[in-house]
MOPAC internal coordinates of N, CA, C and O (Angstrom, degrees):
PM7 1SCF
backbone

  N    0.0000 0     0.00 0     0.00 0    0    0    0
  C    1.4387 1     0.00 0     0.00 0    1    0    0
  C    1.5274 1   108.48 1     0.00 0    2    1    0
  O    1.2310 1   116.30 1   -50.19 1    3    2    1
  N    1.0208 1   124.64 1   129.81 1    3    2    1
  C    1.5425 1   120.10 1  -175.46 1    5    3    2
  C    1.6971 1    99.01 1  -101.01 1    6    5    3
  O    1.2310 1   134.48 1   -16.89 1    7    6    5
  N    1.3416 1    89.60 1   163.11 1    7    6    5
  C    1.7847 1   112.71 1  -140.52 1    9    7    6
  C    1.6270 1   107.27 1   -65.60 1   10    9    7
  O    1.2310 1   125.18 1   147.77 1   11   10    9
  N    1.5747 1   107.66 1   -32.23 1   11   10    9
  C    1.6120 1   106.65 1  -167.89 1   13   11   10
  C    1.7711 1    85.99 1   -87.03 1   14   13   11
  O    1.2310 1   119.65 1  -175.56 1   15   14   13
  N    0.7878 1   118.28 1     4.44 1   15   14   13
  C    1.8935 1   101.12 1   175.05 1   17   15   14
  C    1.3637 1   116.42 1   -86.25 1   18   17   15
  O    1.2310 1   133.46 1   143.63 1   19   18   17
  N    2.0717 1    91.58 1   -36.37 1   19   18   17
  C    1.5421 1   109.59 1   171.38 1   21   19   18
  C    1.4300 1   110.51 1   -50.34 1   22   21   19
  O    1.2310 1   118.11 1   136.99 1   23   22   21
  N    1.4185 1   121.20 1   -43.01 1   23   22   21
  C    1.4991 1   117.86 1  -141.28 1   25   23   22
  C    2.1395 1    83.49 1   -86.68 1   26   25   23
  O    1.2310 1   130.28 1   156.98 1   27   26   25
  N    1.0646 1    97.77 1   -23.02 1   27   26   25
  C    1.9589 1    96.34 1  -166.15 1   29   27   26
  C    1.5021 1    88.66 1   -72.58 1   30   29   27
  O    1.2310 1   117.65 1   123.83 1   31   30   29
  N    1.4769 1   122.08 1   -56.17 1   31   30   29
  C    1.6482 1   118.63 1  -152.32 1   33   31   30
  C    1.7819 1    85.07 1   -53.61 1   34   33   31
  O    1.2310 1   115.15 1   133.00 1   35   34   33
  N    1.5248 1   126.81 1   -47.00 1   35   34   33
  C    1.1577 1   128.63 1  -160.24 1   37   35   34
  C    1.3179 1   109.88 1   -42.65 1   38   37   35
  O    1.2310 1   121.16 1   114.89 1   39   38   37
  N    1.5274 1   115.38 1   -65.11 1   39   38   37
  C    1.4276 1   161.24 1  -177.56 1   41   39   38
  C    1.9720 1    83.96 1   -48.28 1   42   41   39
  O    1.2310 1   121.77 1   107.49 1   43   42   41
  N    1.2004 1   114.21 1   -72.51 1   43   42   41
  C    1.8657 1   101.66 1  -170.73 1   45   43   42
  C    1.5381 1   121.39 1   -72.51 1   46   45   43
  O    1.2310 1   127.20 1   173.04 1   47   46   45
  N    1.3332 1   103.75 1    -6.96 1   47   46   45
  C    2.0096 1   115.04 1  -169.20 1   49   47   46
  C    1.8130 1    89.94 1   -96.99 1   50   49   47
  O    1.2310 1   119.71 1   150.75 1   51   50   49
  N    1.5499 1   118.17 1   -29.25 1   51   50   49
  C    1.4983 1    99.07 1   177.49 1   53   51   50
  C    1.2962 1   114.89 1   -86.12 1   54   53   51
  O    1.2310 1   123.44 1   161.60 1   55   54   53
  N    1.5987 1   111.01 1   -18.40 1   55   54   53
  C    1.8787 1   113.67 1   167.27 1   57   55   54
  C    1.2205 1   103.07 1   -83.25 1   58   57   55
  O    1.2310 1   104.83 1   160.56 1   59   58   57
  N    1.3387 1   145.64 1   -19.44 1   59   58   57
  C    1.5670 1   117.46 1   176.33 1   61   59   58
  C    1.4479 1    99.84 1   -84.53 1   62   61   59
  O    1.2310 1   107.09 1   140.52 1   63   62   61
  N    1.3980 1   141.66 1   -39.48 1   63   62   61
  C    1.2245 1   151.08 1  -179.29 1   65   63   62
  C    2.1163 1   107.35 1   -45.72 1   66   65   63
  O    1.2310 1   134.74 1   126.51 1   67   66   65
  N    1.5801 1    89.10 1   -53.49 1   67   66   65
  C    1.7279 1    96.28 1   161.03 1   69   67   66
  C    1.7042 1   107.33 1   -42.25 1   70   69   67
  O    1.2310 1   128.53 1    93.52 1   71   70   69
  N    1.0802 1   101.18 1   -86.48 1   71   70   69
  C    1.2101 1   122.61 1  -174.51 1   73   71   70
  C    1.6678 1   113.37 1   -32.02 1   74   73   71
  O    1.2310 1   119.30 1   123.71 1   75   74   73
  N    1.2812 1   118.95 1   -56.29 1   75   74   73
  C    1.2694 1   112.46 1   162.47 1   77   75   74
  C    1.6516 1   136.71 1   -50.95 1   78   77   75
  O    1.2310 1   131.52 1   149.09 1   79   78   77
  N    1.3825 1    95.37 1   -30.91 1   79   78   77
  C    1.9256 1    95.55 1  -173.90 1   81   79   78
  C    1.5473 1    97.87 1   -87.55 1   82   81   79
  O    1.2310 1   121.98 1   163.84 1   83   82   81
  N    1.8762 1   113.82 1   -16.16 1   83   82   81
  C    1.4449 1    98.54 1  -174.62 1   85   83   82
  C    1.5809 1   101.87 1   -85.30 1   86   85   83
  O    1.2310 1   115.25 1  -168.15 1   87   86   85
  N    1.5097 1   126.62 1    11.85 1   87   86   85
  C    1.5308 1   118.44 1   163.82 1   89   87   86
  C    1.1395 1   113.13 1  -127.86 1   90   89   87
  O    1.2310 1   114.51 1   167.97 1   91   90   89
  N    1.5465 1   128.00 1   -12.03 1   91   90   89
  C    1.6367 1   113.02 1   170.69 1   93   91   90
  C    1.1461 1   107.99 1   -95.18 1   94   93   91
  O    1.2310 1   121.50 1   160.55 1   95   94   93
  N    1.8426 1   114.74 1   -19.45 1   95   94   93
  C    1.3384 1   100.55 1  -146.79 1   97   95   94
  C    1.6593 1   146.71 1   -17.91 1   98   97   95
  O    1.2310 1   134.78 1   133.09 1   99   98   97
  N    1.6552 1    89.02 1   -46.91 1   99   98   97
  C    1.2424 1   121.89 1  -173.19 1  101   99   98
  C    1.6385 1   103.60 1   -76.56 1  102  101   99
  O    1.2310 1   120.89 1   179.13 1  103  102  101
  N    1.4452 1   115.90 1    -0.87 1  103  102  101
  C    1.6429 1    97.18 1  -175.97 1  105  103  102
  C    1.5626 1   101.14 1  -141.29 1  106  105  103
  O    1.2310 1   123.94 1  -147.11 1  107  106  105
  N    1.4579 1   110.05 1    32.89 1  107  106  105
  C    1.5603 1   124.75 1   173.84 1  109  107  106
  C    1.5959 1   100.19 1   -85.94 1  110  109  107
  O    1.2310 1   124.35 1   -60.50 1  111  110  109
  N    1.4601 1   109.26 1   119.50 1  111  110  109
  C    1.4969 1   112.61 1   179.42 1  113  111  110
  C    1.5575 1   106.70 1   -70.74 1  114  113  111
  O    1.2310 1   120.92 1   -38.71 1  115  114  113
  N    1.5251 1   115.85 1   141.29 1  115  114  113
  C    1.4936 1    95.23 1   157.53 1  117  115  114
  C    1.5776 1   151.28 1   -72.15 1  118  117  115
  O    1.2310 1   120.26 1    10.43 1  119  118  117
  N    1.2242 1   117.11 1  -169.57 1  119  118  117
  C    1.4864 1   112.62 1  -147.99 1  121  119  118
  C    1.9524 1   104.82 1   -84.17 1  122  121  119
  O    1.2310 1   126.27 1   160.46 1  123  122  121
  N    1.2801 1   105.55 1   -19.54 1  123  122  121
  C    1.0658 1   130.15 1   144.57 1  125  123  122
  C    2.1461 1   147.15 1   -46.33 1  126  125  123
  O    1.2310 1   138.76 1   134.93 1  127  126  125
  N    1.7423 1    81.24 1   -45.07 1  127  126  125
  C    1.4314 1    76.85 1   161.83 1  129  127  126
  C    1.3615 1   131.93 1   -75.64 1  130  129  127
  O    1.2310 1   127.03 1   -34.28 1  131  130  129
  N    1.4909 1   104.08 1   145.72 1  131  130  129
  C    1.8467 1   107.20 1   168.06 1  133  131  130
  C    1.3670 1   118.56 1   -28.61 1  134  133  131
  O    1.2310 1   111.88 1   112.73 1  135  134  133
  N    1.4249 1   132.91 1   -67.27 1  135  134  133
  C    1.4148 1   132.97 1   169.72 1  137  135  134
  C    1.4793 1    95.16 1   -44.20 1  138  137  135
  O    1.2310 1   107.78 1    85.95 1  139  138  137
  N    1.0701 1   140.42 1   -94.05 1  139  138  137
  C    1.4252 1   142.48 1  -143.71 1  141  139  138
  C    2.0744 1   104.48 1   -53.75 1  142  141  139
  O    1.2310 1   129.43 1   138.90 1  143  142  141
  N    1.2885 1    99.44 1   -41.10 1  143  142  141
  C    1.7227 1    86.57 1   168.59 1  145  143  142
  C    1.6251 1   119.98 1   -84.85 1  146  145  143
  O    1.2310 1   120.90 1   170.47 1  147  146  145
  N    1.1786 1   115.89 1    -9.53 1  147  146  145
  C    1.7731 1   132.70 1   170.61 1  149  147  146
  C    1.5641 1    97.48 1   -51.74 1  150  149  147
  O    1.2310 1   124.10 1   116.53 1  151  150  149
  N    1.8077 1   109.74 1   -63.47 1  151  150  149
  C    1.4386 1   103.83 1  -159.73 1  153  151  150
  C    2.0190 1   101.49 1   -74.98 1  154  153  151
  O    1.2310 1   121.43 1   131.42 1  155  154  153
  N    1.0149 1   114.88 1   -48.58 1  155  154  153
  C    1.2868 1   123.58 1   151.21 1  157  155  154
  C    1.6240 1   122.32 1    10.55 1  158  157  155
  O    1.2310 1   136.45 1   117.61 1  159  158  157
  N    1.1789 1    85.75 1   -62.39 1  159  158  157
  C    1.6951 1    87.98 1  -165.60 1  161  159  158
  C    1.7576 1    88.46 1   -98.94 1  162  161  159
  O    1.2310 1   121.30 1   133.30 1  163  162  161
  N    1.0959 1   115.11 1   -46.70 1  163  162  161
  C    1.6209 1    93.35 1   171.68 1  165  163  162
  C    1.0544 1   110.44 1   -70.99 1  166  165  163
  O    1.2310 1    99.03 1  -124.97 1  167  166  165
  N    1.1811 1   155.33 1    55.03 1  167  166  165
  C    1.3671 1   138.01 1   151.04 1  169  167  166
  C    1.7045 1    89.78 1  -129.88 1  170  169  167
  O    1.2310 1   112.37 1   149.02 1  171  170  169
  N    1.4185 1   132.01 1   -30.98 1  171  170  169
  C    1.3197 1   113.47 1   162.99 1  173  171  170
  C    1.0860 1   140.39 1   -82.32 1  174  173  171
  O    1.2310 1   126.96 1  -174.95 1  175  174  173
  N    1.1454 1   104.21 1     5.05 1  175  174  173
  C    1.9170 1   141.01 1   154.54 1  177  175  174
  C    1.9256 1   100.83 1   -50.59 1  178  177  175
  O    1.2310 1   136.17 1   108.09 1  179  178  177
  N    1.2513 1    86.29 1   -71.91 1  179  178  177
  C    1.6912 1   108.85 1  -176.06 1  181  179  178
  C    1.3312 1   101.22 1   -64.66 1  182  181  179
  O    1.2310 1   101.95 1   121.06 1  183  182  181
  N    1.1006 1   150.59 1   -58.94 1  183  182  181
  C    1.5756 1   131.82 1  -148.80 1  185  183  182
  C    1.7273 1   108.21 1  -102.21 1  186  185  183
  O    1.2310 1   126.40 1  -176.84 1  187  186  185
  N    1.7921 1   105.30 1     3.16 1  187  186  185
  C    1.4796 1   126.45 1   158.13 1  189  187  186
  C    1.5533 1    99.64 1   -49.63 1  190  189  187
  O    1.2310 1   126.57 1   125.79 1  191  190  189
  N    1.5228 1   104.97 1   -54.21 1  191  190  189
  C    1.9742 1   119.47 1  -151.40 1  193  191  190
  C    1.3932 1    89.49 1   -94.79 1  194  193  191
  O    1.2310 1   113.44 1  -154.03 1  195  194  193
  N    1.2312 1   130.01 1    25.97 1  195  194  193
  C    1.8811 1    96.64 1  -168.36 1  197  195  194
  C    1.4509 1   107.09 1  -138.54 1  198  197  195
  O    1.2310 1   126.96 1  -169.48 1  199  198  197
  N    1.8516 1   104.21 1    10.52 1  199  198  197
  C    1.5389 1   124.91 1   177.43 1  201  199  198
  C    1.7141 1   116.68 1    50.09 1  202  201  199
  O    1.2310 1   134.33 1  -154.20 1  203  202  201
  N    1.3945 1    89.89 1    25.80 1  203  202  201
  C    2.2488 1    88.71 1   161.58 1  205  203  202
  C    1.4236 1    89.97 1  -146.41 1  206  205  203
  O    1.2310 1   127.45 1  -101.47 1  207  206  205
  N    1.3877 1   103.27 1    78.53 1  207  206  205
  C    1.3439 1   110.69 1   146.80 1  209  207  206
  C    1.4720 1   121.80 1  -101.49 1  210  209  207
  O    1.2310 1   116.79 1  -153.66 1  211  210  209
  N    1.4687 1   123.71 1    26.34 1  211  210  209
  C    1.6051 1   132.05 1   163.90 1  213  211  210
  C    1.2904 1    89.33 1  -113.95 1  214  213  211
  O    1.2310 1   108.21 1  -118.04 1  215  214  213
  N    1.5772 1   139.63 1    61.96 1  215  214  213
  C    1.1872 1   126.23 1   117.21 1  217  215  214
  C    1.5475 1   114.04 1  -127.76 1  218  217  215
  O    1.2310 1   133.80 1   -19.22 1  219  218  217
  N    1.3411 1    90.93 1   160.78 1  219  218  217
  C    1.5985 1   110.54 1   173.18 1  221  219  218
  C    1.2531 1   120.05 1   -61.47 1  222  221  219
  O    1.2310 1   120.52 1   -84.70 1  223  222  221
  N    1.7138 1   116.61 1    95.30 1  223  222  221
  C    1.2327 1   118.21 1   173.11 1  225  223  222
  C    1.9310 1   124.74 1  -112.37 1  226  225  223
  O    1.2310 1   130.78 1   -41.10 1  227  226  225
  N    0.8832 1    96.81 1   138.90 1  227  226  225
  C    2.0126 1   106.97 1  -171.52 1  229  227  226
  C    1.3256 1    98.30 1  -118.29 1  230  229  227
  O    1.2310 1   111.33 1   -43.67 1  231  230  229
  N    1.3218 1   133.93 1   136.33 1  231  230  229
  C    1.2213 1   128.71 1   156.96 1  233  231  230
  C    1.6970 1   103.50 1  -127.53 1  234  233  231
  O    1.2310 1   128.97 1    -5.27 1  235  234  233
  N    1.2867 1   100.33 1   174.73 1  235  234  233
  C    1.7339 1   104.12 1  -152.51 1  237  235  234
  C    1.5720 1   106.41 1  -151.58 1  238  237  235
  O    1.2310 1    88.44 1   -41.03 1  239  238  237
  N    1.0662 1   168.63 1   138.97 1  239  238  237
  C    1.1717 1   153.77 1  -113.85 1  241  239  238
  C    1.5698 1   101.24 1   164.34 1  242  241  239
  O    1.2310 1   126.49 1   -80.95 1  243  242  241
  N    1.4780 1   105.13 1    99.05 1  243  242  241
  C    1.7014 1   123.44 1  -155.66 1  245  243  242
  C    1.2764 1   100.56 1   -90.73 1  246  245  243
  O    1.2310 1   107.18 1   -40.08 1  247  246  245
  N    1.3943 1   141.49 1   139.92 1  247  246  245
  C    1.7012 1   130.92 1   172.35 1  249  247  246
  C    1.8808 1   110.16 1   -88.41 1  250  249  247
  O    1.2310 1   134.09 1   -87.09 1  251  250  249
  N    1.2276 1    90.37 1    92.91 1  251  250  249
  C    1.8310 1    70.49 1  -170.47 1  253  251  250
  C    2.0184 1   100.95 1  -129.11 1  254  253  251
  O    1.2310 1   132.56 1    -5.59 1  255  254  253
  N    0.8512 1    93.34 1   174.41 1  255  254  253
  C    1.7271 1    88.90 1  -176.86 1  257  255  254
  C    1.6672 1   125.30 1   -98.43 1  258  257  255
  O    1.2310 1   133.11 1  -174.67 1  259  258  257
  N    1.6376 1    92.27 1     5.33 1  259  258  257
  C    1.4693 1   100.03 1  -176.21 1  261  259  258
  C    1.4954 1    98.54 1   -75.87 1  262  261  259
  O    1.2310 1   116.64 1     1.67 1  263  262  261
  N    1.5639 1   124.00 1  -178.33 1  263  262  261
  C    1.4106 1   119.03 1   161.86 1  265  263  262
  C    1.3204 1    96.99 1  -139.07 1  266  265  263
  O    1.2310 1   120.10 1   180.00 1  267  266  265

């Protein structure tokens, strides 16, 4: 990936990340709950196999009723 693409994905993953806590905020489970460590470990399952595990990844697990 060359570097100025890096710096944009950076630049749009911290505005959608904005954007997200200013509408779930309030319904982001914590890092603690069962759901929230469930997806957790599968997703470091997945980014084990998917060769970018030198980036900074957070995942967050919203309680909402949509599917």
């Amino acid at each position: 990936m060359c570097p100025d693409c890096m710096v944009t994905d950076a630049a749009m993953s911290k505005q959608a990340y904005k954007e997200i806590i200013a509408q779930y905020g309030n319904r982001i489970l914590p890092q603690n709950h069962p759901y929230t460590i469930y997806v957790r470990r599968i997703a470091k399952r997945i980014i084990q196999v998917s060769g970018m595990q030198n980036l900074n990844w957070e995942f967050y697990v919203i309680d909402s009723p949509e599917k």
